[in-house]
N, C-alpha and C positions, 0 to 999 in steps of 0.2 A: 682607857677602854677602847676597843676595837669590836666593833658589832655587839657593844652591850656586855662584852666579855672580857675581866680583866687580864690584861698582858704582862709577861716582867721583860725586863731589856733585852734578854735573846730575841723574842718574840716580834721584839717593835724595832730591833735591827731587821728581821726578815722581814717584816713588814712595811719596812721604808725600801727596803730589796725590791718587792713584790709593784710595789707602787712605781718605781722606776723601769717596772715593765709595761705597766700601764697609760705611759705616758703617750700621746697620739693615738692612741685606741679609739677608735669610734664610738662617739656615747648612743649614738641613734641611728636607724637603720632606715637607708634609702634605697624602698624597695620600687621596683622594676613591675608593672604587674604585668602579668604571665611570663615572665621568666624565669625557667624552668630550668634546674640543674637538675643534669643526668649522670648519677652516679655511677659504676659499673656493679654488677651482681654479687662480685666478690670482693668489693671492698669497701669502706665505712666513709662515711662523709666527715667524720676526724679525720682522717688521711688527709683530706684537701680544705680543710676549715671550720669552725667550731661555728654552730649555727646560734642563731635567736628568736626569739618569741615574740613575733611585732606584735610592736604596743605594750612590750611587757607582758602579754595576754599568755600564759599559761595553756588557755584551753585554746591555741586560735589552734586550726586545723593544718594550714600551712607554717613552714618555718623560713626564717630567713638566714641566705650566709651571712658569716661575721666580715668574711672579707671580699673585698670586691671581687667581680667577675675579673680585671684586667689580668689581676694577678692569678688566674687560674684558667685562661680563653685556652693555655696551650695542653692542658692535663684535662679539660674535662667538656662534654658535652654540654652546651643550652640551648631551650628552646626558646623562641619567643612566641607562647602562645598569645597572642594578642587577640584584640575583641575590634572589629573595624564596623563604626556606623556607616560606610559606604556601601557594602552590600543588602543592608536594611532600607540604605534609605532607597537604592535604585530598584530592590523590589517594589515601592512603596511607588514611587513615580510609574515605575510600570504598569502596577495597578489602577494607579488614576487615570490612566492615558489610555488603558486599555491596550498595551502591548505586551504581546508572550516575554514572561521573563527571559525564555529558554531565546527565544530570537533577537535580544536586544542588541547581542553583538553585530547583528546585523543590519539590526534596524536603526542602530545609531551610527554616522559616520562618526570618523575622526580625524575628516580633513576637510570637514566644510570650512569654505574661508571666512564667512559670519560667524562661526564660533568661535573659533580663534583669533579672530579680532576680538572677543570680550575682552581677552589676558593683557591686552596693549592700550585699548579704549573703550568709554560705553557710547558709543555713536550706535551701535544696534538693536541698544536697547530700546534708544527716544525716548530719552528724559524731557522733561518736559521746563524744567528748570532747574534740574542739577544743582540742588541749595548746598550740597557738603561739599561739592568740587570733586566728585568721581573719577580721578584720571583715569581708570580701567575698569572695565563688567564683572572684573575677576570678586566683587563682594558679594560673601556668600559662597563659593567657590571652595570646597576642600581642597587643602592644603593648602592656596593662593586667596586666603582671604583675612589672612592677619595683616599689620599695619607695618611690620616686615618684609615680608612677600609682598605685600602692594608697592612699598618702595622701592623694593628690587625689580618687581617687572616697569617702574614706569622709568629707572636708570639701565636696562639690560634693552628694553621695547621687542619684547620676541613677537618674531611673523610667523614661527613654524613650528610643528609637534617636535623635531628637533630640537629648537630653541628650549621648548617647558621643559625636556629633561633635562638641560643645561640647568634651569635658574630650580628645579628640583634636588637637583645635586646640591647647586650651591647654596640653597636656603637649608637642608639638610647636614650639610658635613660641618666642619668648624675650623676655623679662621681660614676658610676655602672664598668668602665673598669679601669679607670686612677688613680691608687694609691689605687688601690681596687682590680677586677680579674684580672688585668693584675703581681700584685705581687703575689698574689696566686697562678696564674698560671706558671709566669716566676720563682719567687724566691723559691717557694715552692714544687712546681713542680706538681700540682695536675692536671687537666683534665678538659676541657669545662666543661663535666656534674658534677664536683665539685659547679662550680660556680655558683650565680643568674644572669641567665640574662636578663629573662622575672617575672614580677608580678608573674604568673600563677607557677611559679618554686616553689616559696616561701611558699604558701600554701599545694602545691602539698605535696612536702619534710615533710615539716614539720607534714600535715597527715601520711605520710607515714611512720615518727617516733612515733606515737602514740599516738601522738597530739590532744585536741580538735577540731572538725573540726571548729568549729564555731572561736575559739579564733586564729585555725591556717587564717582563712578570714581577721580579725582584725588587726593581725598581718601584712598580707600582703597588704591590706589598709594604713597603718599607714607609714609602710615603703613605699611604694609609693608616697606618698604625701609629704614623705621628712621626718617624724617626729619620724623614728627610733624605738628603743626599750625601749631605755634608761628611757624615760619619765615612764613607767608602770613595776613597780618593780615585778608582779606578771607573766606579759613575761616571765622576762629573769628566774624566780624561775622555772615556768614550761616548758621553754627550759632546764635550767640544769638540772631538773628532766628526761626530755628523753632523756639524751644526744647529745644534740645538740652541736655540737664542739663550743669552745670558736670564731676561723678562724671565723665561719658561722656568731655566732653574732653579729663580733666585720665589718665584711662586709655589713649585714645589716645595721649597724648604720650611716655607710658612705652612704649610697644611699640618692640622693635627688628624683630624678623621674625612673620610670623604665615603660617598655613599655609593653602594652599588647601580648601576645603570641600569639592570632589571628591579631593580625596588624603585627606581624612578620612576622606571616607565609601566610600571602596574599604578602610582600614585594617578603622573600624568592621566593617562585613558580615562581611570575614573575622575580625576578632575573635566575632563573635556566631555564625556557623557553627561554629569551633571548640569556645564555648560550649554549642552544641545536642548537638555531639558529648562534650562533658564531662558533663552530665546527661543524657543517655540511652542513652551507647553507653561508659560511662566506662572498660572495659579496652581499648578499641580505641581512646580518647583515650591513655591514660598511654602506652600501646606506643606508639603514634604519636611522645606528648612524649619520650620518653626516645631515640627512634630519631633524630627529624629535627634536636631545640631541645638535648641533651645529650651533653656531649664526656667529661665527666667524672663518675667512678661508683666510690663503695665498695661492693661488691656484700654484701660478708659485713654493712654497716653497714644497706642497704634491706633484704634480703634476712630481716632478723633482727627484732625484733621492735619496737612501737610506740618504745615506752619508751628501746631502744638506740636510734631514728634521733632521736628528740627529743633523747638526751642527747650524739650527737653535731652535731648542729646546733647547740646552746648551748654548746659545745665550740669549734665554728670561730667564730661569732658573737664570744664572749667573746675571743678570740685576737686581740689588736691586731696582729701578725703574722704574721697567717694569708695564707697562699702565693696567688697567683693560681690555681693547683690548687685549693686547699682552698675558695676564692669558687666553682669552678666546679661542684667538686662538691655543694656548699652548695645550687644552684639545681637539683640533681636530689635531692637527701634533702628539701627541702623541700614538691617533688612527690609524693613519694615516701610523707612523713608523714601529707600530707590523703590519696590514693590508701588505704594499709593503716589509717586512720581513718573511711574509707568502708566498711569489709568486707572489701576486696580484700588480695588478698595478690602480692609480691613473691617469687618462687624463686631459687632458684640457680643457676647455669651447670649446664647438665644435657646430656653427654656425648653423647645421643643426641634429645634436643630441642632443645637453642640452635642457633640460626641461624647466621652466619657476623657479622653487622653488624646485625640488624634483630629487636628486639622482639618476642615470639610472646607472642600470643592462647590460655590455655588458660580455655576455658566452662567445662569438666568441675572444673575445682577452683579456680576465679575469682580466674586467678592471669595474671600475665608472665611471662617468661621471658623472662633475659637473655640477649643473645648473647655469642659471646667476644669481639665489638670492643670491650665492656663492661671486660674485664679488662685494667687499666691497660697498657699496653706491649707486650698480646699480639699474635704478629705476624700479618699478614693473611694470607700463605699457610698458618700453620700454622692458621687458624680456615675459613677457604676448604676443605681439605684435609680437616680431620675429616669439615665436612659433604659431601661430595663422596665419601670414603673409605665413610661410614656407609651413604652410599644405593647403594653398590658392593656391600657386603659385609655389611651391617645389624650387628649387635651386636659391640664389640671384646670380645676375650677374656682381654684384660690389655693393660699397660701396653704392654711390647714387641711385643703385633700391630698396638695403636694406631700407633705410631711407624712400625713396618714397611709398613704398608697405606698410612700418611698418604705417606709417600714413595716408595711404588709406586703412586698413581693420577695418572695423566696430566691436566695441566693443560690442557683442551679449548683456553682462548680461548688461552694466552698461547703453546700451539702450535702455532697457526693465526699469529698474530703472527710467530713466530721462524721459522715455515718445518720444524720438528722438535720431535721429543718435548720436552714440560718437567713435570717432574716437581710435585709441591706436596711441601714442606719443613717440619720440626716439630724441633724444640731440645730440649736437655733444660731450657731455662731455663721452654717455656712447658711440659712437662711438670711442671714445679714448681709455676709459675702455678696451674696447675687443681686439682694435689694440695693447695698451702693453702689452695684453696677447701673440699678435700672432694668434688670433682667426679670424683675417681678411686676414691670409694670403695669397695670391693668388687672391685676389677682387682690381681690380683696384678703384681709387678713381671715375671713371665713366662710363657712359656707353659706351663711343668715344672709338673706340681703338686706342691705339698708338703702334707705331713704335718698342718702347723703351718697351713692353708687350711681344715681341718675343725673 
């Protein structure tokens, strides 16, 4: 039987036929998100590859191709539309700082030498004991803040906005750093600007050795795409014709992809603005980090003192079976660590200052403040609702007006949406939430007073 349907031996010859087509076939689809293939108007996406239904989902909206983009980069258009938290979060900093969006390009440099010293060291910051051993300020830092990029800038030590889109390229492209610049540069002892770390380096160089311009383009084409030197014996004659070091050659051969130099240097910029806002505006950076870059958060674990967030860090760290939770939360205690080894302090959910979703700015005692999105599992309309209830009625007076107030204020947007009233909603699960925070302290469970209150 084949699909529940009985077959006789023609059938299940074609059918072992069919199956030896099937062999390597991709059983599951590794989708790209916003990338976008562009068909042409007049002709069908059969033409160029048979698509799928991620997930198996039938009704999803988008579809996915069956076959990779590589085998199809030269026949057809893609986009990548992509979604970038950088532009969100430097609105967000802006706002807190009180700078015109519209002027930041101006208003930020991107050659102060204190910034760019984070990438190299945190001597700017003034830590104050440095418990995790921060060789660079770069934590926290888009795109220079994984435990990759951190090793690469403290083996590369870049002084210059030059330098970041070198070690940009080379954290970017593939086998461009690992077993390539980084031996050149560690073992050999040569200089960022030795090495390729952008496409655009490659041609650059090699005009500048005397090169044809045209063949130096082809060359740097070819090596991008993975496919070396090696294949075109007339390369490597008119590399050794102008002197091109054997090192130089023998590195392009190892590259599979490398990355554009304008994709670098849009990453850069915004990594280095962020940084300008890390040393000089650094509660309006953390609120920002914690709101835009962090999903996951043990509030009583930042909130608490040096020493607790360090010895739970070395906690999940040491854990060979620590949870994709516990990684995520890892990458906000981390922030969290250097931020309350600056000065700063981290608070609590606080009933009548957290926001609903978004990090609060307190000058007055150089502190954050978490929201309730912050508390694991809390739900949106009950953290929507408090703040909405409080600006109704200002102070709760226990637990039960909390409750009462949260589900008598009218939910503006969602009815407008529905056409009639809707209320905002509170459990008793997340009035729990906030009491093992401590964030109900002082509210009795009602409005009676007792005895046992005094």
């Amino acid at each position: 039987r084949v699909l529940n349907k009985e077959v006789d031996n023609t059938t299940k010859a074609y059918c072992s036929f069919l199956a030896t087509k099937c062999i390597e076939v991709k059983r599951t689809t590794g989708q790209h998100p916003g990338g976008i293939v562009v068909i042409p108007a007049d002709m069908d996406i059969f033409d160029f590859t048979p698509f799928q239904h991620p997930a198996d989902d039938p009704n999803a909206e988008w579809l996915t191709t069956h076959y990779e983009f590589a085998s199809m980069h030269d026949s057809v258009l893609k986009l990548d539309e992509l979604g970038h938290v950088d532009p969100v979060a430097l609105r967000m900093q802006c706002y807190l700082t009180g700078i015109d969006i519209s002027d930041a390009a101006e208003a930020i440099p991107l050659d102060d030498k204190k910034v760019l010293s984070l990438f190299g060291s945190p001597k700017a910051l003034k830590l104050h004991s440095n418990p995790l051993g921060f060789k660079t300020g770069a934590i926290a830092l888009p795109e220079f803040g994984t435990s990759f990029v951190q090793g690469l800038l403290e083996e590369a030590k870049p002084s210059t906005f030059n330098d970041l889109l070198i070690i940009s390229g080379l954290s970017h492209g593939t086998d461009v750093w690992n077993n390539n610049a980084e031996d050149i540069i560690v073992k050999q002892g040569r200089t960022l600007n030795d090495v390729v770390g952008c496409r655009d380096d490659i041609m650059n160089y090699l005009i500048s050795m005397g090169m044809d311009p045209s063949m130096s383009f082809h060359i740097m084409e070819d090596v991008r795409h993975g496919k070396g030197t090696g294949g075109n014996p007339e390369y490597e004659i008119e590399m050794k014709k102008h002197n091109i070091p054997d090192w130089y050659q023998e590195s392009l051969k190892k590259i599979k992809y490398l990355f554009p130099r304008a994709h670098a240097a849009a990453y850069v910029i915004g990594a280095v603005r962020v940084a300008w806002f890390k040393l000089y505006h650094p509660l309006e950076f953390y609120a920002t980090y914690f709101t835009c870059r962090c999903d996951k958060f043990d509030i009583k674990v930042m909130s608490g003192s040096l020493e607790k967030i360090v010895s739970r860090i070395h906690e999940i760290q040491g854990n060979p079976e620590a949870s994709d939770v516990d990684q995520e939360e890892l990458i906000a205690d981390t922030a969290a660590c250097e931020m309350v080894d600056r000065g700063y302090k981290i608070e609590n959910i606080s009933l009548m200052e957290s926001e609903a979703s978004t990090w609060k700015v307190c000058k007055e005692r150089n502190s954050v403040i978490p929201p309730f999105k912050a508390i694991s599992g809390f739900p949106v309309l009950a953290a929507e609702g408090i703040v909405a209830a409080r600006k109704e009625g200002g102070e709760f007076l226990s637990q039960q007006d909390l409750m009462d107030r949260v589900k008598s204020t009218l939910n503006v947007e969602e009815s407008k949406k529905e056409g009639k009233d809707v209320y905002y909603s509170i459990g008793d699960s997340a009035l729990q939430a906030l009491d093992d925070l401590g964030a109900l302290k002082g509210l009795s469970k009602t409005n009676q007073m007792s005895l046992f209150d005094f």
